[in-house]
MILUMZA-255205 format. One line per field, with one value per residue: residue number from 1; residue in one letter; x, y, z of N, C-alpha, C in turn. Coordinates in pm, whole numbers, m for minus. Each point is the difference from the previous one (the first is absolute). Layout:
N
num = c(NUM, ...)
residuo = c(A, ...)
n.c1 = c(X, ...)
n.c2 = c(Y, ...)
n.c3 = c(Z, ...)
ca.c1 = c(X, ...)
ca.c2 = c(Y, ...)
ca.c3 = c(Z, ...)
c.c1 = c(X, ...)
c.c2 = c(Y, ...)
c.c3 = c(Z, ...)
! end
This chain:
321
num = c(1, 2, 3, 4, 5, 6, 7, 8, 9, 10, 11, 12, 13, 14, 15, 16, 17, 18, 19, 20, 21, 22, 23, 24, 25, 26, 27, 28, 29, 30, 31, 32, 33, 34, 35, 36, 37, 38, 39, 40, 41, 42, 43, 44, 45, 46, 47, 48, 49, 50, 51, 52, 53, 54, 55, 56, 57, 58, 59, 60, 61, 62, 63, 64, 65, 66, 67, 68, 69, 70, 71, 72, 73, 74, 75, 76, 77, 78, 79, 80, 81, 82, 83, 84, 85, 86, 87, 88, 89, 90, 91, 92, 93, 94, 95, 96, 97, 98, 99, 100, 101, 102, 103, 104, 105, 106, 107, 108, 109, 110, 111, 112, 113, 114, 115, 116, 117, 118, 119, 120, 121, 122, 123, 124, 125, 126, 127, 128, 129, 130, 131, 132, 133, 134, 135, 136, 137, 138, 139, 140, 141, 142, 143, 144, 145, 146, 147, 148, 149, 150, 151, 152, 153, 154, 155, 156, 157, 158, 159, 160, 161, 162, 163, 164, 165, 166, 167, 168, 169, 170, 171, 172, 173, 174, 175, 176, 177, 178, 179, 180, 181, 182, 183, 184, 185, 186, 187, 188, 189, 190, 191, 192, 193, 194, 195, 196, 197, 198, 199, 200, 201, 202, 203, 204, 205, 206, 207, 208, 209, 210, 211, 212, 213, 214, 215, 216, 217, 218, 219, 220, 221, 222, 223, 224, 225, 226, 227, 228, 229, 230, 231, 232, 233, 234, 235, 236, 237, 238, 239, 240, 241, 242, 243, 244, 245, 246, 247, 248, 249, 250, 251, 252, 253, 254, 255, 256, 257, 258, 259, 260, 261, 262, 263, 264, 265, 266, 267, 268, 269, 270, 271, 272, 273, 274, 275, 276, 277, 278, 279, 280, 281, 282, 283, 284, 285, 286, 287, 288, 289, 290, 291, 292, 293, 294, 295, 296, 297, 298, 299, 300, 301, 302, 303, 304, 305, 306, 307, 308, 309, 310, 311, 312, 313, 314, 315, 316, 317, 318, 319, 320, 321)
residuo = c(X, X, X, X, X, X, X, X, X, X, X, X, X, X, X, X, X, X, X, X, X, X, X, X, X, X, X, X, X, X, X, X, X, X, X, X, X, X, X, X, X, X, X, X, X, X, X, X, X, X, X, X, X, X, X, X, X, X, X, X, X, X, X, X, X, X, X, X, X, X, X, X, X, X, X, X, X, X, X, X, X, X, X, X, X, X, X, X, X, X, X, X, X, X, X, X, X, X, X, X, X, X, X, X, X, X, X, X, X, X, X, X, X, X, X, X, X, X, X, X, X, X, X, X, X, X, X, X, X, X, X, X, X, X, X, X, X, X, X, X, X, X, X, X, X, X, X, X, X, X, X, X, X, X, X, X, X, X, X, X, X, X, X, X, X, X, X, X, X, X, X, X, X, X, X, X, X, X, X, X, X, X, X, X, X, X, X, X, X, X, X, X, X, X, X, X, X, X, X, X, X, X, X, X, X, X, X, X, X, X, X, X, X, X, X, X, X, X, X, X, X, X, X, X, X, X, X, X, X, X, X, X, X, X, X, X, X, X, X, X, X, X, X, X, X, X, X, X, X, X, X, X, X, X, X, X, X, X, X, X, X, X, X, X, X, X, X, X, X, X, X, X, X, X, X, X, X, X, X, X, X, X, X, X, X, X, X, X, X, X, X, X, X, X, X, X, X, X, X, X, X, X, X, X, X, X, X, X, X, X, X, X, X, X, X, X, X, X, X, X, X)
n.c1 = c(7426, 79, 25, 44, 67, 35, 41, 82, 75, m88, 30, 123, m3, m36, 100, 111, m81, m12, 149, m22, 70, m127, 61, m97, m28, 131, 17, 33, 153, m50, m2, m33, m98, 6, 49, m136, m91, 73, m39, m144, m9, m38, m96, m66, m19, m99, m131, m57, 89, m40, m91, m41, 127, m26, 13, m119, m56, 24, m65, m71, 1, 32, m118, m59, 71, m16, m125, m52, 62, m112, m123, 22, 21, 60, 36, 87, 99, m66, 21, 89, 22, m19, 29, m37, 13, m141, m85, m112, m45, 51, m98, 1, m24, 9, 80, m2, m21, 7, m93, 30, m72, m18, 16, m21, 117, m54, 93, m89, 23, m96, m59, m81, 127, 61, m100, m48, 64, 1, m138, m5, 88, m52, m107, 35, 26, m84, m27, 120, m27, m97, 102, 0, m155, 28, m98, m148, m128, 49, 82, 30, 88, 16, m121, 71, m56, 97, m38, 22, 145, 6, m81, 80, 92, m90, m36, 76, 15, m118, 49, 102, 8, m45, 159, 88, 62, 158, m93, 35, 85, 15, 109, 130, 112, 115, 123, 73, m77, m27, 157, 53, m95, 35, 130, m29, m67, 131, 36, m61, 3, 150, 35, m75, 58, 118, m42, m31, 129, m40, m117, 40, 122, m40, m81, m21, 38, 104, m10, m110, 50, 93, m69, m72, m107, 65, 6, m112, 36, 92, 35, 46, 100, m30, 84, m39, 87, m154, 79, 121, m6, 48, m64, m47, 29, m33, m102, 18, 44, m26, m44, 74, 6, m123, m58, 67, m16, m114, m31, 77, m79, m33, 104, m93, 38, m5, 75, m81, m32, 96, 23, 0, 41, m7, 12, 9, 38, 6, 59, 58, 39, 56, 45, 103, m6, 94, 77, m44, 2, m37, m103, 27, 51, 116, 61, m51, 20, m121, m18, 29, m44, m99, m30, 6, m70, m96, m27, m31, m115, 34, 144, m15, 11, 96, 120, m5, m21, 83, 81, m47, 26, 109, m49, m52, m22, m17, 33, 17, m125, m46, 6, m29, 149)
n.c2 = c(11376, 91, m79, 91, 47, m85, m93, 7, m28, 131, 90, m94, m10, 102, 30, m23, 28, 93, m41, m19, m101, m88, m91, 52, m80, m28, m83, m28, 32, m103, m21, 55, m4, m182, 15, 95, m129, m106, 89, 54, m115, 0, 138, m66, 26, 125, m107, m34, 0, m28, m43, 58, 20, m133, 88, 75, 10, m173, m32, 37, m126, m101, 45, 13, m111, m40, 103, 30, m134, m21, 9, 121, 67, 27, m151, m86, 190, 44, m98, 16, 128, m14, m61, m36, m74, m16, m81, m31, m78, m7, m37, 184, m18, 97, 80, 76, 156, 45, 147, m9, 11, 13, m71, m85, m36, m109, m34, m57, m99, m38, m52, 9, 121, m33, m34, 71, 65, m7, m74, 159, 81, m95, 80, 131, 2, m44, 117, 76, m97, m66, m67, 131, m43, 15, 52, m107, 60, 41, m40, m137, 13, m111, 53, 95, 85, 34, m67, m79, 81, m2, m132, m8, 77, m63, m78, 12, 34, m107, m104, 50, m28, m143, m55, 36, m89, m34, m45, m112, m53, m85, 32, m112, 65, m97, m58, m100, m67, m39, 7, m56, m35, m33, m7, m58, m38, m53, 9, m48, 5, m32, m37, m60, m62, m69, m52, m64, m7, m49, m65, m66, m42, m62, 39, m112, m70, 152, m97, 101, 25, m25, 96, m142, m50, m54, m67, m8, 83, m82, 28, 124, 0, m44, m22, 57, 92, 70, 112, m94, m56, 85, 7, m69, 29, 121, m46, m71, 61, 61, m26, 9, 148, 85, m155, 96, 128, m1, m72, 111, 59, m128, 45, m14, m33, 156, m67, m66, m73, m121, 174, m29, m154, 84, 96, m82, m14, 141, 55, m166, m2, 131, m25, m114, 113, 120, m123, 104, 141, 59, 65, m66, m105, m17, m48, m144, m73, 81, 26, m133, 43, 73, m76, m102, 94, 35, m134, m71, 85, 59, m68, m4, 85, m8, m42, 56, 96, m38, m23, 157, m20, m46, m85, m41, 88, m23, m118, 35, 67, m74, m49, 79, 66)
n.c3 = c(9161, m69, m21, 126, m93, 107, m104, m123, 102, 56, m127, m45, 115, m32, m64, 110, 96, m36, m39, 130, m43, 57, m64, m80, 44, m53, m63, 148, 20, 57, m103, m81, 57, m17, m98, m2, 100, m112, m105, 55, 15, m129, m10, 124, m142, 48, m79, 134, m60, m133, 106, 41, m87, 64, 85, m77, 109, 72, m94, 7, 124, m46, m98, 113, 95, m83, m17, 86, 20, m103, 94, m50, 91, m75, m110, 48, 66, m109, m71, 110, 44, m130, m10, 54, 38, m57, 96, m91, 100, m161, m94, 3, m192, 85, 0, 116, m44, 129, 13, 119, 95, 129, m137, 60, m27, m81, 5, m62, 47, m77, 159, m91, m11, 102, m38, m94, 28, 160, 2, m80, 66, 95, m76, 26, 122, 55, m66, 108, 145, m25, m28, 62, m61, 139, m16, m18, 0, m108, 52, m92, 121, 17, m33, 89, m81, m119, m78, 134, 27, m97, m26, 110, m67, m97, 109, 32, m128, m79, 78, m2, m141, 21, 30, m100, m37, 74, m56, 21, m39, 92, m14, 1, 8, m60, 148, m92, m75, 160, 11, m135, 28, 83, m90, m128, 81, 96, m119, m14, 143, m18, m104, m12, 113, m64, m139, 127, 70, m95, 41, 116, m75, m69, 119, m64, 136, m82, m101, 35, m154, 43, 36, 98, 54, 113, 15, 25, m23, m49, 83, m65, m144, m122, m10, m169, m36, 2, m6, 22, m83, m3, 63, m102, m108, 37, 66, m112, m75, 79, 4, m138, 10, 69, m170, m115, 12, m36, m107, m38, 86, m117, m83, m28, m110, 13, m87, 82, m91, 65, 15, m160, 7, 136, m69, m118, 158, 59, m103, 35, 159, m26, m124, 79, 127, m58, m60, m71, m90, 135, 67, 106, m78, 5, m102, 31, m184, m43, 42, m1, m86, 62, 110, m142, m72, 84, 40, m115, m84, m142, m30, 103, 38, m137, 50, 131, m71, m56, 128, 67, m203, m5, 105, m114, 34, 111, m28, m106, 26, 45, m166, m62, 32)
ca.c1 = c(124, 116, 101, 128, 123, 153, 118, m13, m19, m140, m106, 0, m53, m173, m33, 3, m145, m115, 27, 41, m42, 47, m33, m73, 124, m3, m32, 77, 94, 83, 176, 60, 33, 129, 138, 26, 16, 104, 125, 46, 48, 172, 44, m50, m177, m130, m105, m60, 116, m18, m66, m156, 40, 78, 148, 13, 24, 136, 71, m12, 66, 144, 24, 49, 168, 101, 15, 37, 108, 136, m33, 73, m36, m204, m130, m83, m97, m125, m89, m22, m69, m130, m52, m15, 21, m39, m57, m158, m104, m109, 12, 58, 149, 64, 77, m22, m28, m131, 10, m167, m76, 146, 111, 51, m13, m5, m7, m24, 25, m133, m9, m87, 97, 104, m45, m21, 114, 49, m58, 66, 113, 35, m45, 157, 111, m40, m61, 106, 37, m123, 50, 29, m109, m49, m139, m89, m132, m41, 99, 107, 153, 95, m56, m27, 37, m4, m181, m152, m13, m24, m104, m76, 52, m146, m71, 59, m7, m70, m53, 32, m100, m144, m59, 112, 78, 90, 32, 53, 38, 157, 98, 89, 61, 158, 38, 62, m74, m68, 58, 48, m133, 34, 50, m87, m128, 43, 55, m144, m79, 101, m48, m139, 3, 91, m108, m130, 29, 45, m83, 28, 89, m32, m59, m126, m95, m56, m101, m94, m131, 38, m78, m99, m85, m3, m143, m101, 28, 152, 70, 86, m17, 76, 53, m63, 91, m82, m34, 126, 79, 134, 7, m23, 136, 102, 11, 50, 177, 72, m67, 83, 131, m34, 47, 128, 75, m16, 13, 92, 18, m21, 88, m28, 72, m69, 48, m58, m132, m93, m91, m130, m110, m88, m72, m40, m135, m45, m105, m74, m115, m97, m37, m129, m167, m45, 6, 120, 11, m82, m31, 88, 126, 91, m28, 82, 127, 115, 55, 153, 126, 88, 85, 94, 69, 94, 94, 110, 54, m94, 12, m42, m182, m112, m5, m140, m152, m50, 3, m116, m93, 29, 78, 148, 74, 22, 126, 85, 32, 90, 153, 97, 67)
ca.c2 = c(68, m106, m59, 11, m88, 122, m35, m171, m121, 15, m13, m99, m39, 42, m71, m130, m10, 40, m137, m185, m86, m149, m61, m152, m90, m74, m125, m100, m132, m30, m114, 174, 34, m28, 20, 114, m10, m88, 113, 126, m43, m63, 74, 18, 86, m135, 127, 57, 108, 150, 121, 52, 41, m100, 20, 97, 111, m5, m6, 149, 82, m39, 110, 190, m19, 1, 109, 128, 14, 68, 170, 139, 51, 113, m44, m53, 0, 27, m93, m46, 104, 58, m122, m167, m147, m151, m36, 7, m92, 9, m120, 43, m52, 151, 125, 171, 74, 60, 93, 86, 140, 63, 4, m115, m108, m139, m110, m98, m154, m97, m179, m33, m39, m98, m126, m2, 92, m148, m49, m18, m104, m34, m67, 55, m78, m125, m23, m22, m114, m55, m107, 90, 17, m148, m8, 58, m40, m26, m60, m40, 92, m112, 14, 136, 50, 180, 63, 7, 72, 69, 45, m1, 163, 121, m16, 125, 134, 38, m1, 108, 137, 10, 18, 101, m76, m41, m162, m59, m118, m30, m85, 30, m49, m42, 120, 102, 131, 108, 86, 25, 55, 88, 72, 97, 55, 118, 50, 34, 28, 87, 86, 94, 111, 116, 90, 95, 86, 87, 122, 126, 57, 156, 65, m43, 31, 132, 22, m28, m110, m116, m140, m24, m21, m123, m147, m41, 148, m22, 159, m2, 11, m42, 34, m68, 52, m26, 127, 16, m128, 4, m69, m133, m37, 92, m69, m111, 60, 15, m176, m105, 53, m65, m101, m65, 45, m100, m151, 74, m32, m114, m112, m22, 101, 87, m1, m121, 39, m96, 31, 112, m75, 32, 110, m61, m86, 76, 39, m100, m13, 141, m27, m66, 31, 138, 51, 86, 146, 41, 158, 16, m40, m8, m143, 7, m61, 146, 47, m83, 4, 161, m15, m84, 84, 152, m22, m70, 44, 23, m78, m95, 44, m47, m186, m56, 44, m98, m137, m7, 0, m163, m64, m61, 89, 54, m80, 4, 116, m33, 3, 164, 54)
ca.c3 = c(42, m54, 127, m19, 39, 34, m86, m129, 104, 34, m132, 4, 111, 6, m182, 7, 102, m84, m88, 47, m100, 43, m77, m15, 12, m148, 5, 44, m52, 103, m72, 12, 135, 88, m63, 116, 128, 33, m72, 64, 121, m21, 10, 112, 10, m40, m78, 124, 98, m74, 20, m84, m139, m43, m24, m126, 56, 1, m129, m35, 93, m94, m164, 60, 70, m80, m67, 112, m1, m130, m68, 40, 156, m3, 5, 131, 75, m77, m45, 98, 37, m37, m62, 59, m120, 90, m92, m5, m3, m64, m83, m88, m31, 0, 48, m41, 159, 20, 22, 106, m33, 49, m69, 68, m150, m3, m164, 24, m79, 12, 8, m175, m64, 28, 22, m176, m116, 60, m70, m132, m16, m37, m105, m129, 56, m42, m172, m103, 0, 7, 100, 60, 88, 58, 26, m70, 39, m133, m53, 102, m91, m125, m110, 19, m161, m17, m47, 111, 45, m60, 43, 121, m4, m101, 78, 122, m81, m22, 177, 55, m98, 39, 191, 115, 77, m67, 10, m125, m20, 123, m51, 58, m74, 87, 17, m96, m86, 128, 32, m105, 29, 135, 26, m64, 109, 69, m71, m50, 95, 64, m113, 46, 83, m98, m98, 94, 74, m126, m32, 117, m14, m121, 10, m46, 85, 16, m68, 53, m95, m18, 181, m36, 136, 72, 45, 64, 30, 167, m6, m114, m164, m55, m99, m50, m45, m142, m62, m98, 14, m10, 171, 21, m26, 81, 126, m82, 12, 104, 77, m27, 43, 115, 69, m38, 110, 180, 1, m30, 211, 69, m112, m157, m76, m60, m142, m65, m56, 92, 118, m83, m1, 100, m81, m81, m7, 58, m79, m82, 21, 14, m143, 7, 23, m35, m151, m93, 51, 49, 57, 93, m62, m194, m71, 88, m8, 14, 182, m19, m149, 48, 80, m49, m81, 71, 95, m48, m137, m54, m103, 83, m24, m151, 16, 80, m80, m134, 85, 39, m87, m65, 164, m35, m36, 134, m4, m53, 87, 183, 6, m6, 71)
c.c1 = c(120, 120, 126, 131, 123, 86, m41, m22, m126, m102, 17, m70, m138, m39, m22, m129, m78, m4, m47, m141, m32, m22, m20, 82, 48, m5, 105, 80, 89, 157, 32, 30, 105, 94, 42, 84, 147, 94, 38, 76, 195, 72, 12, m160, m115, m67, m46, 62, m9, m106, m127, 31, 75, 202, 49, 88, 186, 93, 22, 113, 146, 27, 50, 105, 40, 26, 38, 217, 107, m72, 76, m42, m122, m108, m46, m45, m101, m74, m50, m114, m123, m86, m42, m2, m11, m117, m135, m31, m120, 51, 59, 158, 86, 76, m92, 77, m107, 69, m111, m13, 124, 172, 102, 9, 5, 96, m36, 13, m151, 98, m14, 107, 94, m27, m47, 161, 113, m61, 48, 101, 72, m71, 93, 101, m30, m20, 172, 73, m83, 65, 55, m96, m27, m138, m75, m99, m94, 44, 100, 120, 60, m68, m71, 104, m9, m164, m66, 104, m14, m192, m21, 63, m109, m98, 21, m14, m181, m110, m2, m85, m122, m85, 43, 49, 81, m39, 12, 31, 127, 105, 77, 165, 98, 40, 85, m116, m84, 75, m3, m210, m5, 79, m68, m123, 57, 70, m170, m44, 59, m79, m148, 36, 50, m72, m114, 107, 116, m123, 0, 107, 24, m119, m158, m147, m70, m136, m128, m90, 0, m45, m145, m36, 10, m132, m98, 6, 109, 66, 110, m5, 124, 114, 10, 81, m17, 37, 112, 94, 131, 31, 34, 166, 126, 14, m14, 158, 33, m54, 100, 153, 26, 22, 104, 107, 9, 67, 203, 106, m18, 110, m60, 64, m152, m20, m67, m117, m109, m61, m136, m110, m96, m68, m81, m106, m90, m121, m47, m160, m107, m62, m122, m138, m28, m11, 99, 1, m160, m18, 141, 135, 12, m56, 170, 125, 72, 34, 123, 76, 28, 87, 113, 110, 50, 153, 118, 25, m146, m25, m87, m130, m85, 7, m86, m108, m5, m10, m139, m131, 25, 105, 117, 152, 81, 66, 114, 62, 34, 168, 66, 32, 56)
c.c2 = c(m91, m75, 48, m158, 39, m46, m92, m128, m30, m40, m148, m128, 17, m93, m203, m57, 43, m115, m95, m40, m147, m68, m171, m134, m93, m168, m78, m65, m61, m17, 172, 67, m62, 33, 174, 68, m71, 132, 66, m87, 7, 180, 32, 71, m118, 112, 62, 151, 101, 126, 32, 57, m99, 6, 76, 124, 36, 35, 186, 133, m39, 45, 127, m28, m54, 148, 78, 38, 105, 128, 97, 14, 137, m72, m77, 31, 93, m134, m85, 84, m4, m161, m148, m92, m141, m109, 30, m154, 1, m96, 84, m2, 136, 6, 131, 50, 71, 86, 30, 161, 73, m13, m125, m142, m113, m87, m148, m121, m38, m142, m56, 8, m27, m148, m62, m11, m225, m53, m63, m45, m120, m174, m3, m95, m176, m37, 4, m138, m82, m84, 26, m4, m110, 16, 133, m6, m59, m160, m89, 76, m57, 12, 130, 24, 153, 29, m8, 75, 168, 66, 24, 140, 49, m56, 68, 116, 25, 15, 173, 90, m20, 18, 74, m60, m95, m178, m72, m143, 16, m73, 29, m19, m21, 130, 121, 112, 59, 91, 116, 133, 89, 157, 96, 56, 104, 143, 87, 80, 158, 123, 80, 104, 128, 114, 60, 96, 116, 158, 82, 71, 75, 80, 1, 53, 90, 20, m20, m52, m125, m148, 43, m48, m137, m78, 59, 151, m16, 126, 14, m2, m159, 69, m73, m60, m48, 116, m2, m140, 68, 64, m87, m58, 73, m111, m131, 31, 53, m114, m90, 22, m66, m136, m63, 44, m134, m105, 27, m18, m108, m51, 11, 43, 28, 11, m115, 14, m104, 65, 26, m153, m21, 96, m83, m130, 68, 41, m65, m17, 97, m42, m94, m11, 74, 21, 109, 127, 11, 125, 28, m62, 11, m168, m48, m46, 172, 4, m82, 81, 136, m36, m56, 118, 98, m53, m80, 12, 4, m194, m136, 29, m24, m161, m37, 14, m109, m148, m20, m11, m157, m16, m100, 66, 47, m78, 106, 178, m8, m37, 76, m3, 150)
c.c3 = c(m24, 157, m16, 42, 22, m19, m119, 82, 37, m77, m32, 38, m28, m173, 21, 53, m157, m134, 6, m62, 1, m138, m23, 31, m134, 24, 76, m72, 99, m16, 10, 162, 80, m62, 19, 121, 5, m65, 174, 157, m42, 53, 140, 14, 6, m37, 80, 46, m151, 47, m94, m141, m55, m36, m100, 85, 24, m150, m38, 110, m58, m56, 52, 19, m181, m66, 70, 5, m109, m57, 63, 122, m53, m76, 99, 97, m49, 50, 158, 48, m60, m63, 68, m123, 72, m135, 54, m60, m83, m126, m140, m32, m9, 105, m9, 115, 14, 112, 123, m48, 36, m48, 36, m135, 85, m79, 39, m124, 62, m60, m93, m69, 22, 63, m146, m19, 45, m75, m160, m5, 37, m98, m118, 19, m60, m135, m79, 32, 59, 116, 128, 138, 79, 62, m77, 34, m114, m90, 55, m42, m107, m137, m80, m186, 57, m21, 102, 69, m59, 9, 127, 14, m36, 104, 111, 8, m12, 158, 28, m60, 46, 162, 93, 149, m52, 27, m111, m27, 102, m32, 172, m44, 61, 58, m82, m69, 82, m4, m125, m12, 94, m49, m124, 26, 60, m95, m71, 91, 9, m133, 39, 104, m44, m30, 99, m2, m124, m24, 105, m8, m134, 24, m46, 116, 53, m98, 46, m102, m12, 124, m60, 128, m7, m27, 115, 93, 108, 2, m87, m74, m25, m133, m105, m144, m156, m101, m108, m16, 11, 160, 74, m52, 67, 128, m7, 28, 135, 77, m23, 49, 161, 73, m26, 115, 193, m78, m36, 147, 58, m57, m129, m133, m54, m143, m58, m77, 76, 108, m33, 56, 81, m71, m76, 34, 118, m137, m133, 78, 23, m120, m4, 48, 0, m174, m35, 113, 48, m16, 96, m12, m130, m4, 157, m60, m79, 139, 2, m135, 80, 97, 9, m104, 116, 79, m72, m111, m91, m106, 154, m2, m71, 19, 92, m50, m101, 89, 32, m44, m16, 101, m36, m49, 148, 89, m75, 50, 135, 4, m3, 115, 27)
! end
């Protein structure tokens, strides 16, 4: 007998318990942990005080207070009403939603990818100024090259393909490029939610072919959004409207093409452990040239696409104005 639920808040709640997820423990770094404990004191935090989601939870409740502010008054209160948005304690590198029996949505961020997606970057971060990194587990920092960080990006990457879990090689880095990491994470994060909340709003979720059955028989469908890539790009584009618009309510000039580089290493790293076009996605560096062509033109679109074939090339496109 299916469980009723009497709100998205409810069903939620029931997805997070059926998730939870303990995982294996990874290899002790002490030098990593105090410099932790010494970041979060400078903020007044301690690790003790993130809670059982490690503070993921707090981060996601940010992404809502930065977005919530600059949507229209009938999408938010749609999206309030009918949707919850939290996380699932699981080592998967996704976003979905999910749907109960009784019609109640989920959207959820899995732990697996915003702890991968941190992770990557800031290996990115470190691989564009090596000297940047003041701790390693691998390594002393002072002798740290683009090539071992570079490999420790295809080791991160191949951990995940094989274990499904985000571990890896640990860097830590100055406070400048923490921050300068920080804010393209947060710009990355902001985006996913986007594009979830792009398929609820073009109407995607009415499609009943399009879900498929949860894990281990948990109540509900997933949505799968295997049947049309160009779904997938519709809620690619209003996803982007979406975060240009919030980051638009924060100050930002909207006109930048520097907002596209949270996009670009959002689906450097889909690329990287998903590879090209799936059953259920487009190729993910198409998904950037559409979103790069619908919103800023057709002649940008073809320049990220060729940046995104030969990277040396993407310096010279961040300059445009």
């Amino acid at each position: 007998m299916a469980i009723f639920f009497s709100s998205p808040s409810d069903y939620l709640e029931y997805l997070q318990k059926q998730y939870a997820r303990i995982y294996p423990p990874g290899t002790p770094d002490g030098k990593f942990e105090e410099i932790t404990n010494t970041q979060f004191k400078e903020f007044g935090l301690s690790v003790s005080a993130l809670g059982q989601f490690g503070g993921y939870d707090v981060v996601i409740e940010d992404l809502k207070n930065d977005l919530f502010p600059s949507l229209n008054a009938s999408d938010l209160q749609r999206i309030q009403s009918d949707i919850a948005i939290g996380l699932l304690p699981t080592g998967e590198a996704n976003a979905f939603i999910a749907r109960s029996p009784n019609g109640k949505y989920a959207l959820v961020f899995c732990s697996g990818l915003m702890l991968l997606l941190h992770k990557y970057l800031k290996l990115v971060r470190a691989f564009v100024t090596p000297q940047e990194v003041i701790h390693c587990n691998r390594k002393n920092p002072s002798s740290l090259t683009r090539d071992d960080l570079s490999s420790y990006i295809v080791e991160l990457l191949e951990i995940y393909r094989d274990r499904g879990v985000p571990y890896g090689p640990m860097v830590k880095l100055s406070e400048r490029a923490s921050v300068e990491e920080s804010f393209i994470l947060n710009l990355a994060e902001l985006f996913i939610l986007c594009h979830e909340l792009g398929h609820y709003l073009n109407g995607d979720l009415a499609d009943e072919s399009s879900y498929s059955a949860l894990p281990n028989d948990f109540e509900g469908r997933k949505y799968e959004e295997n049947h049309d890539h160009e779904l997938e790009y519709r809620a690619d584009v209003v996803g982007f409207s979406l975060y240009i618009q919030s980051l638009k309510k924060r100050g930002f000039d909207s006109s930048s093409v520097e907002l596209i580089k949270p996009l670009l290493a959002t689906f450097n790293l889909f690329y990287g452990i998903g590879g090209g076009s799936s059953s259920t996605h487009p190729h993910p560096y198409a998904r950037v040239c559409r979103i790069v062509e619908h919103h800023y033109g057709a002649e940008l679109g073809q320049e990220v696409g060729k940046a995104l074939i030969d990277p040396a090339l993407l310096p010279a496109f961040f300059e445009r104005r």
